[in-house]
C-alpha positions, 0 to 999 in steps of 0.5 A: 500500500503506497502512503499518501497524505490527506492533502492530496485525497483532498484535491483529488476528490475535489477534482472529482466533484468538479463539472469541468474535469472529465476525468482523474485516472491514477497512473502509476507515477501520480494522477492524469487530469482531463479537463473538457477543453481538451486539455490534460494535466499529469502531476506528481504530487509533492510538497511543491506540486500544489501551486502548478496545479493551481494554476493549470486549473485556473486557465482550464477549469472553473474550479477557482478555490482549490482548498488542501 
């Protein structure tokens, strides 16, 4: 079983909920985003991975308030 800190499940749940994310598939490396825009986003969760995130959903989604 891999460790993951509840700040992750949290954004990723969150991503889940969202109407501009098709879909959140978990690859073995991290987790790859499609937002309906046609964009994709692949991140590898780390300490400094929240911010690029953020602002990736910013540009593609109306998710504004990402909450960790």
């Amino acid at each position: 079983m891999k460790h993951c800190n509840s700040g992750t499940r949290k954004v990723i749940k969150q991503l889940e909920h969202c109407s501009d994310i098709e879909n959140v598939r978990a690859m073995h490396n991290g987790y790859l985003i499609y937002a309906k825009n046609g964009s994709k986003y692949l991140v590898h969760f780390s300490d400094k991975a929240f911010h690029p995130l953020r602002r990736w959903l910013k540009h593609n989604t109306n998710l504004k308030n990402l909450t960790f």
